[in-house]
C-alpha angles and dihedrals in degrees: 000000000000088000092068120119111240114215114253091218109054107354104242110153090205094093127128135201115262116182092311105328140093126232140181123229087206116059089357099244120172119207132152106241099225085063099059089049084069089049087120092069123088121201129193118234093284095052100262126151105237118191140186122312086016120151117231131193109216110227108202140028104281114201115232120202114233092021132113089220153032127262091244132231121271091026110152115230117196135196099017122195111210128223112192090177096055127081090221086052100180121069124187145143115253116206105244096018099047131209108005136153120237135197108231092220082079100052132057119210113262 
């Protein structure tokens, strides 16, 4: 059964075809399988591709641990890295906090 489709989600290899989607018998998760064929992309909050070496613009107050304030709003990030494997898929270095990771669900591309 090596041509079985493993669920995203949480891996089982137990899922079957409805209409067009996929779902898992396990934890019941639905997906479209030509999605999950683009899962190495990573895309802002608008939907843009961003690469290597992008610059990004933060759009809301992101709270830091260990510092006295937020990254604010509107702060300019340059030369990303990006980490599809990784749930925080951006890192970067941010001038007064330092070397952080990012979601990019929380940056649009400048």
């Amino acid at each position: 059964m090596s041509d079985a489709i493993i669920c995203p989600k949480c891996q089982s290899e137990f899922t079957y075809e409805q209409d067009n989607m996929m779902v898992c018998s396990q934890c019941f998760h639905e997906w479209d399988p030509k999605e999950v064929e683009n899962s190495d992309k990573i895309f802002d909050s608008n939907g843009n591709e961003l690469q290597n070496g992008d610059s990004v613009v933060v759009i809301k107050d992101l709270p830091v641990k260990g510092a006295p304030k937020p990254v604010k709003a509107g702060t300019k990030v340059k030369n990303i890295r990006l980490r599809p494997d990784s749930d925080h898929n951006i890192d970067c270095k941010i001038d007064g906090f330092g070397s952080m990771a990012l979601k990019s669900e929380f940056v649009r591309k400048a």
